[in-house]
N, C-alpha and C positions, 0 to 999 in steps of 0.2 A: 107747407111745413111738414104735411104728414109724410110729401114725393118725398123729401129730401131725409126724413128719418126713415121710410123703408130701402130708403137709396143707401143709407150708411149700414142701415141693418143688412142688407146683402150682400155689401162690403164685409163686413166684420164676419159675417157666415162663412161666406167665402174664403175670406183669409183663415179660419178656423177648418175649415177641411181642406185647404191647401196644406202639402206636405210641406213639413220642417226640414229646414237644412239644419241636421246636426253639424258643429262645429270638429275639428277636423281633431283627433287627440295629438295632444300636446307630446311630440317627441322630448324622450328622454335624453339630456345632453350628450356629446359625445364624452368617452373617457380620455381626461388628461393622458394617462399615464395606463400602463399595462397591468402595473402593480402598484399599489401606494402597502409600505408594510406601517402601521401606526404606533408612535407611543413607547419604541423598546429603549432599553439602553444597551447603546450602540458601543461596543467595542471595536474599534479602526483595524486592529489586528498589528498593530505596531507597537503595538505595549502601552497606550496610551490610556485613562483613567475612559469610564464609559460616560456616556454623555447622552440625556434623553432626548431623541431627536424623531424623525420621521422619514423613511427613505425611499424615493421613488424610481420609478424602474420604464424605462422606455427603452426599445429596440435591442433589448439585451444588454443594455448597458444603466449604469447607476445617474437617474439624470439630474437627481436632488436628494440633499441632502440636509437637514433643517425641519422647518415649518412648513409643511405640505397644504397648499389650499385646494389645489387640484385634487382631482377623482381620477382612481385608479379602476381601472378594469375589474380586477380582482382587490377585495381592500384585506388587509390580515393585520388583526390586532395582536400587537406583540406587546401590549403591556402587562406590568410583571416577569417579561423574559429578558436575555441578552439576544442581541444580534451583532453578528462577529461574520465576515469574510469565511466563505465555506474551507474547509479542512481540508488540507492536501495529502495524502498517502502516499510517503516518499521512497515506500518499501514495499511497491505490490505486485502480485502476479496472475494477473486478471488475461493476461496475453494472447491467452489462448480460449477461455471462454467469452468474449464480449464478442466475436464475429458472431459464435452459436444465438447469445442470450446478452442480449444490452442492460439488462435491469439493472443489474447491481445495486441492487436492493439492500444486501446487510452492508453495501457500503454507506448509500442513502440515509440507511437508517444511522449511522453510526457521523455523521453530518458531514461526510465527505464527498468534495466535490470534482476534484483532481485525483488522478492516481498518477507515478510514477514506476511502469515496472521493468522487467528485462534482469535481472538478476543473471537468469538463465536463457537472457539474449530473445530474440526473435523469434515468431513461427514461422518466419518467410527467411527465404535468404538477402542476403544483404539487396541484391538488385528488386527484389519484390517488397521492398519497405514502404517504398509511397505508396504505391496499388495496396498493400494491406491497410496502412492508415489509411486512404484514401476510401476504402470499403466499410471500414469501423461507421465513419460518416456517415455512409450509401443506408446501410441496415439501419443504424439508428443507434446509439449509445448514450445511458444518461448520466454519464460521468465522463470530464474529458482526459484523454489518453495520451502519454508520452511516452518512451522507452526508450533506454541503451541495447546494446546489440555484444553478444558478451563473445569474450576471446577465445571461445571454444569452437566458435562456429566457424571461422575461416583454417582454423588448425584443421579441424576435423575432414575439412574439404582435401587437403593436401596431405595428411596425416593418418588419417584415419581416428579411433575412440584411442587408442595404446598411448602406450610413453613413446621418447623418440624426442630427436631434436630437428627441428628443420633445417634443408641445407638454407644457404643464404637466397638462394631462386626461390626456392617455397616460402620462405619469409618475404619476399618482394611482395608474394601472391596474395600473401595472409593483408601485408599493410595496403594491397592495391581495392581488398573487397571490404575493407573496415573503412577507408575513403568513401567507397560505392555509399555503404553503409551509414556515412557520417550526412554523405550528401542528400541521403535520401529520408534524414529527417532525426537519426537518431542522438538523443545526446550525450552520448560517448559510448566507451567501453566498457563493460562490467566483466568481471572473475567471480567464479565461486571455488578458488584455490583450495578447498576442504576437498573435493570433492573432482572424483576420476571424470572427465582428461582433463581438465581446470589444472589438477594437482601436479598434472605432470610438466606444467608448463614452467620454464627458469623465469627469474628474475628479470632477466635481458630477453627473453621472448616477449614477455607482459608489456617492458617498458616499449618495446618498439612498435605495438601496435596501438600503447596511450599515447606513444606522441601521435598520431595520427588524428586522436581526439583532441591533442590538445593545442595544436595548427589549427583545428577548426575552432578552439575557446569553447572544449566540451569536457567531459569527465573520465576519468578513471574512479569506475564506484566498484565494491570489493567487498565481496563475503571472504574476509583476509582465511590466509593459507592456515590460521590457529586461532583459536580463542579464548583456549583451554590454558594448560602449562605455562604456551610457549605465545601466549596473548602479545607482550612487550616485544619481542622480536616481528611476528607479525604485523605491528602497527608502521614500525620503524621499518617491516617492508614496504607496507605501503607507503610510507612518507617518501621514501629514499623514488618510489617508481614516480609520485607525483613530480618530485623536485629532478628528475631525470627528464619526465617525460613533456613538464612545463602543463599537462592536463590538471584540473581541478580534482579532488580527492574527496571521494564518499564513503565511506566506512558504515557498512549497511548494518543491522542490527547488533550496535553496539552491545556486546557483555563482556564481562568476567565469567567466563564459563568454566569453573573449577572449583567444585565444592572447597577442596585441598585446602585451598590461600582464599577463603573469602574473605572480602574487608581487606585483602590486601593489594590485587593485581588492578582492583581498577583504580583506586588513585594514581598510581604507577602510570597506566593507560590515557589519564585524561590529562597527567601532568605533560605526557611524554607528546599530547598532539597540541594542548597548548604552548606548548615552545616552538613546536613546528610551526602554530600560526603565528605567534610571537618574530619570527624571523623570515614569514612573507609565504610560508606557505599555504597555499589557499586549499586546506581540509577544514572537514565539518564532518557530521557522525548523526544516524537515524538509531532509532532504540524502538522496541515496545515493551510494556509494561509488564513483563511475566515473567516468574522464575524458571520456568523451564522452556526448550526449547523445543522444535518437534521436526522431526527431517525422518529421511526414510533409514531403515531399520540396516541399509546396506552400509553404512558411514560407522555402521560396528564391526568391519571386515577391511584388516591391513589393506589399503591401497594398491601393493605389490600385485596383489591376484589378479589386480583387473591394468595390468601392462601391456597384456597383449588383447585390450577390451573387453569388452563386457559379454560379449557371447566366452569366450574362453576362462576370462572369473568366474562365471555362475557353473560353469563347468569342473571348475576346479574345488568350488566350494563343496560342490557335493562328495568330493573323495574324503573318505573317513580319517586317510591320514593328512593327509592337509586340514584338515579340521584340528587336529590332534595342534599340530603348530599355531593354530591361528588362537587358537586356546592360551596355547603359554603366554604368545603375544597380547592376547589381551589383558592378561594377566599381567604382563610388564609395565603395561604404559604404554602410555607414545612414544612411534619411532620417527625417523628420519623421515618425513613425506606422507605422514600419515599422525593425525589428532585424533587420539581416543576417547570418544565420547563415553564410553562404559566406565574409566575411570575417572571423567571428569566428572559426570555425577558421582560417583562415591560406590559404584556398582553396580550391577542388575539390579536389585531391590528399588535402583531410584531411575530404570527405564521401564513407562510405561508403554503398552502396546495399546495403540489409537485407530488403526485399521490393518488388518490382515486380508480384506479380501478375499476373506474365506468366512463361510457362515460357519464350520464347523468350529473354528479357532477367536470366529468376531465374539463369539460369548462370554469370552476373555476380557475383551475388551476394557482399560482401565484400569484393570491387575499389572503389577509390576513383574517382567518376562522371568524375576528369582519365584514369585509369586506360583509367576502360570508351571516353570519349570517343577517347582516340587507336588503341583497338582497333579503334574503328570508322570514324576518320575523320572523327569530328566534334567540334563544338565541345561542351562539358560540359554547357553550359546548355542546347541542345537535345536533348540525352541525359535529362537530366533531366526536364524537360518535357514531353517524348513521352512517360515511364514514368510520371509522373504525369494526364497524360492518358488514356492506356492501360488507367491499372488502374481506371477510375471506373467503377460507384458506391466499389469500395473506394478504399482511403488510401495507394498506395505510400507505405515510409519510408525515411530514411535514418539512419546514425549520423552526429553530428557532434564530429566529436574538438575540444574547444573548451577543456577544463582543462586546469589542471595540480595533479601529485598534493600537491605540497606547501599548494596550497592547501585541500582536500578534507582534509588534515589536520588546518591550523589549524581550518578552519570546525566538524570534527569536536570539537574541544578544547572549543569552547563550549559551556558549561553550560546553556545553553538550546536548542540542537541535539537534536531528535529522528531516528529514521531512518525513512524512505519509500520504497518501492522504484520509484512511480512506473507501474507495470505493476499489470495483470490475471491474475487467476485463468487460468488455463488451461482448458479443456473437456473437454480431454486429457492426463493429464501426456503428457510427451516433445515435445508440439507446442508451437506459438507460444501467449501469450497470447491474452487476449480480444482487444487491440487489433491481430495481424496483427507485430508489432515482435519479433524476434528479438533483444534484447538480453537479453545477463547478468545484469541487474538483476532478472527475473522469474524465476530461478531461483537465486540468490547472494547476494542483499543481504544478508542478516544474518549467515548463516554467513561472506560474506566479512567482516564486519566482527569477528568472535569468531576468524576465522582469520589475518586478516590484520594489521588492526589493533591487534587484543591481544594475541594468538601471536606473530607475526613481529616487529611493526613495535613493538610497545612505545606506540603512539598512547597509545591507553588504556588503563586498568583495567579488570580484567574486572569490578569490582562499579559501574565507572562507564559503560560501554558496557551492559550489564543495566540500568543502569538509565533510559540514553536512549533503551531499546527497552519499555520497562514499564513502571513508576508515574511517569516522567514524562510521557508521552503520555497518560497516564491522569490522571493529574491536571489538567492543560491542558485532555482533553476532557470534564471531570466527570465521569469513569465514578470513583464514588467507592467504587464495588465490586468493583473491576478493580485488575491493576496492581502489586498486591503483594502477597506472603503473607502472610497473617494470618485467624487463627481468626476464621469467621465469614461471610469473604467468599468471593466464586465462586468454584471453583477449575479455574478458567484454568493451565494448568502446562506448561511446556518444560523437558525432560530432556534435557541435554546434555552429550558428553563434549569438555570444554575444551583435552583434548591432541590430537584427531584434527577438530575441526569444521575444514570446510573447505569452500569452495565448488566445483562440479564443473561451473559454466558459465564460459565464457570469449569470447571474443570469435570466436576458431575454431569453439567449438562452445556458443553461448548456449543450448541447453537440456538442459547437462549436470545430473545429482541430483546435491546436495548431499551432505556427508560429518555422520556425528560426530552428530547430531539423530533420538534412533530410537524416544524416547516424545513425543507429545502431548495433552494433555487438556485439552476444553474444554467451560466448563459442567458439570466432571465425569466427565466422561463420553469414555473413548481414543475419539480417531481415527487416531490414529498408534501403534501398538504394536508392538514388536520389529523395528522396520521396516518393517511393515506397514501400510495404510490398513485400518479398518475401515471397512463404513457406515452408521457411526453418523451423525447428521446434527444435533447437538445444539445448536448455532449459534443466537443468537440477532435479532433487529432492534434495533438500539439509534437511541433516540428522544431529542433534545432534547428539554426543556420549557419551550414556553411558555403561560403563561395570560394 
């Protein structure tokens, strides 16, 4: 009895200083999904009422939509906000800085996920279109990239910057590298007919190199040849090039730009394109939300000067008597081939100077150029012209207060209105855009319009403003994977809180951060989280097709 209790006793000893197998830890399961966002109300982006749901996100694409029981990688509570298909920017000019600087950051911030630019065409020439997009990719980009390629660039090659008409061989030329151009991703044409050598181009020049765009089922988009006075004829240009050229018609920041007739040119304007589309032709029109406009300070100097390009106008501008002329002229109004901005805002007192380029004269900055002129002693238009001289190679600009809000309203009520903001990615958030231009619009356009317009002003609906910033613009530009939520497609996504969006630039201080916009994803994949920029760079090149 006793063997067999010191025989267990030994046992039990033993097994007590025998080492323990710890049990192995219990792995955490793998994640369903990349993203699960929880609990928001989902706006589709198609105008449809919101709907509390859960939306889940695998490989870049939206893979549920509903009651999520899977686990996401990432989980993000959106209850309390809307979640709406990311914002398209159908009016940008990010072109040139996204190869330097992919952030684009005050776009980010401002819940946009697409941009659309080219206004002012490419930085490559037509044959170097794919290798650019192609590069956008390479570096990394967190917003994805489209653009037209504008009709200034194949003139320019056969023509030079002057006026001038091409023979019909050089217009072979012009329609053979817009083909190049169309093939290599772009989608369509764009003119900035305000504006030298755009201005100098006919009617029949324009049309013949949209048809080229629109053989491939691309666009003719247009910063029309007036906006001012002569707005009505202008649009009825561009209709007549759409319905000539059988291309699609964009009409880039829609205004009434003419103090003169406010309240009167834009109904005129939206009546005159809703007939167009009444009887099949396929225009549509981008706007952004501000009464004044901002371009460079040269767009206040007759056209005529710069005929024989731009080295020779800046040359000319500085003759005291050619000054002397350009003075009356401005004083007259608009001529023939030339839109006066000076008197579409109502004078100098209502163009502000926004960057000069010059520290001596940026101290100005904000004053209206009747302002700066009698600080100084001088007349306006020699204020002006000196700072545009001044700051060359750059673009001093100004702002030009030239709307009015009630029309920026109507225009906005159109069902075929998209929003643009008109401006560049920035390099830096807090700084200016790409383009040097200190306006509002490159840090406000859409949160003003979800803040103002919908919040305050009662304009629009909020599932109607969502939807002229998302699957409209997505539909117009074919991105037929874009745009709105639904199982299966990209998942593009803007999380936003509809009682606090606001915008935080203003005319005092144009590169304020926006309010209310603190998730973004695109292609899947946060760049914008909790307020935060990741960098992630998941941005794609988006390519028209033509064969």
């Amino acid at each position: 009895m006793r063997k067999h209790f010191a025989l267990a006793a030994a046992l039990l000893i033993g097994t007590a200083l025998a080492p323990v197998a710890t049990p192995a830890p219990a792995q955490a399961p793998a994640a369903d999904y990349d993203i699960v966002i929880r609990g928001g109300r989902v706006l589709d982006g198609a105008g449809n009422p919101w709907v509390y749901a859960d939306i889940a996100i695998k490989d870049g694409r939206i893979a549920k939509i509903g009651a999520v029981r899977g686990k996401g990688r990432d989980e993000i509570d959106a209850h309390g906000r809307y979640v709406s298909p990311g914002f398209i920017d159908m009016m940008d000019q990010s072109g040139e800085v996204l190869p330097k600087s992919g952030a684009a950051e005050n776009k980010l911030r401002m819940g946009v996920t697409t941009v659309i630019a080219g206004e002012g065409g490419t930085p490559v020439d037509a044959a170097e279109i794919g290798k650019y997009l192609d590069g956008l990719e390479k570096t990394g980009i967190a917003v994805n990239f489209g653009t037209y390629y504008n009709a200034a660039q194949p003139r320019m090659k056969v023509l030079g910057d002057g006026a001038g008409t091409p023979t019909p061989q050089q217009l072979e030329t012009m329609k053979a590298e817009t083909l190049v151009a169309m093939k290599n991703g772009a989608f369509g044409v764009s003119t900035a007919l305000i504006y030298p050598p755009n201005s100098f181009q006919s009617t029949d020049e324009v049309v013949a190199l949209a048809s080229v765009a629109g053989k491939c089922g691309g666009f003719y988009a247009s910063h029309m040849r007036d906006e001012s006075a002569k707005l009505i004829e202008a649009i009825d240009e561009a209709i007549a090039i759409g319905e000539r050229s059988g291309a699609k018609v964009e009409i880039f920041h829609l205004k009434a730009a003419y103090r003169p007739l406010a309240g009167k040119l834009m109904p005129q304007a939206l009546a005159r394109i809703a007939a167009a589309r009444a009887r099949g032709v396929d225009i549509a029109a981008d706007l952004y939300p501000y009464t004044a406009g901002g371009t460079g300070l040269d767009i206040t100097v007759p056209n005529w000067v710069f005929a024989q390009g731009a080295k020779t106008g800046y040359e000319r501008l500085r003759d005291p008597k050619i000054r002397e002329r350009l003075k009356r002229e401005v004083a007259a109004g608009s001529q023939p081939g030339w839109s006066n901005l000076v008197e579409a805002a109502g004078g100098w007192d209502h163009v502000v100077l926004a960057n000069a380029y010059d520290p001596k004269m940026d101290v100005y900055r904000g004053q209206s150029l009747a302002a700066i002129g009698k600080a100084l002693g001088r007349d306006p238009a020699d204020v002006a012209w000196d700072i545009l001289l001044n700051a060359l190679p750059n673009r001093a600009y100004g702002l030009y207060f030239m709307m009015d809000e009630p029309d920026i309203e109507l225009a906005l009520k159109a069902p075929w209105t998209s929003i643009g903001t008109d401006a560049g990615s920035a390099a830096k958030f807090g700084e200016m855009d790409a383009l040097g231009l200190p306006h509002p619009r490159s840090y406000g356009t859409f949160p003003r319009i979800l803040g103002d317009y919908v919040r305050k002003r009662h304009v629009l609906t909020l599932e109607d403003a969502v939807r002229k910033m998302t699957s409209w613009p997505a539909q117009r530009m074919g991105l037929a994977d874009r745009g709105v939520l639904r199982e299966g497609l990209r998942a593009d996504i803007t999380i936003f809180d509809a009682d606090t969006v606001e915008e935080g630039s203003s005319w005092e201080k144009p590169l304020g951060a926006p309010e209310g916009i603190d998730d973004v994803i695109v292609n899947g994949v946060a760049v914008l989280r909790a307020g935060k920029t990741t960098p992630a760079r998941p941005g794609v090149a988006l390519r028209h097709s033509c064969s």
